[in-house]
N, C-alpha and C positions, 0 to 999 in steps of 0.2 A: 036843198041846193037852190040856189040863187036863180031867176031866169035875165035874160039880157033884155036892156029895152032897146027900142026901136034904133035908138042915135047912139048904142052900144052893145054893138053885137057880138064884138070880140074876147070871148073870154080867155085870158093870161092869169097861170100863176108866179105868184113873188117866188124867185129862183132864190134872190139876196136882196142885203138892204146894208148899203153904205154909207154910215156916218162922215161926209165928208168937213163941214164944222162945228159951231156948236149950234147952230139949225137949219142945216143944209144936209139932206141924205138922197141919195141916187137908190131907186128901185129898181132891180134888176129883171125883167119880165121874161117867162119862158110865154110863147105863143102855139097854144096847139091846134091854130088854125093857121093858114096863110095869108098873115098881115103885112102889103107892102104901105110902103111909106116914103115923105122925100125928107133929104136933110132940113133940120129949124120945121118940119111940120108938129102942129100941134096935135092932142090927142083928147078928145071928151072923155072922161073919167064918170062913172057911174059912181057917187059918194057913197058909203056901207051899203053899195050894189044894191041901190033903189033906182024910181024912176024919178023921186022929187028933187034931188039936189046932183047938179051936173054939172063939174068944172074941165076945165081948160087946162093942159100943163101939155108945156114941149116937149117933143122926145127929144133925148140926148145922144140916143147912139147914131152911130154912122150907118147909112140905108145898106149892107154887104158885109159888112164887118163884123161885127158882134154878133154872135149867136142868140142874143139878150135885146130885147126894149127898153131901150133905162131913160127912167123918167127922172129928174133931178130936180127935186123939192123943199123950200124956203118955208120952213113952217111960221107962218102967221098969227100972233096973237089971236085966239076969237076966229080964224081961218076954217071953214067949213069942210071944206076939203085935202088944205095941208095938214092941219091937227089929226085928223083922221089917218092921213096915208102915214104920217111921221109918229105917231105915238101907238095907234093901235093895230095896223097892218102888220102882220106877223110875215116871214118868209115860211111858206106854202098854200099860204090866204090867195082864193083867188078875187081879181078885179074885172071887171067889164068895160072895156073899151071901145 
């Protein structure tokens, strides 16, 4: 198992993962701790849940609404971070936030 680092302490599993075009997919996050958040806040992502490579992505959901953290991602050529969540992140993978 994976441990959190310090600037990512919240560990979420991929519940689903939404193709929404042809490189744009929403990650659907279950939280099994209690993660508040405000709308348009960003969220540090633990890259293949290390402590050397740590990106930046918005959450998508509505802070009360969704039962889900969904993060919505533009995968980047050569992207360190979105290649990783859009090609190899499976749903029940978890991530560090």
């Amino acid at each position: 198992m994976t441990m959190p680092t310090p600037l990512c302490p919240y560990r979420m599993q991929v519940h689903h993962i939404k193709q929404e075009t042809p490189d744009v997919w929403t990650l659907s996050l279950f939280c099994h701790d209690d993660y508040h958040y405000d709308a348009g806040q960003h969220a540090l992502i633990s890259i293949r849940n290390g402590a050397d490579t740590l990106r930046a992505y918005t959450i998508s959901s509505t802070p009360g609404v969704s039962p889900f953290i969904t993060l919505t991602v533009r995968r980047i050529s050569g992207g360190a971070g979105s290649e990783w969540l859009t090609r190899e992140v499976k749903r029940g993978d978890y991530l560090w936030l």
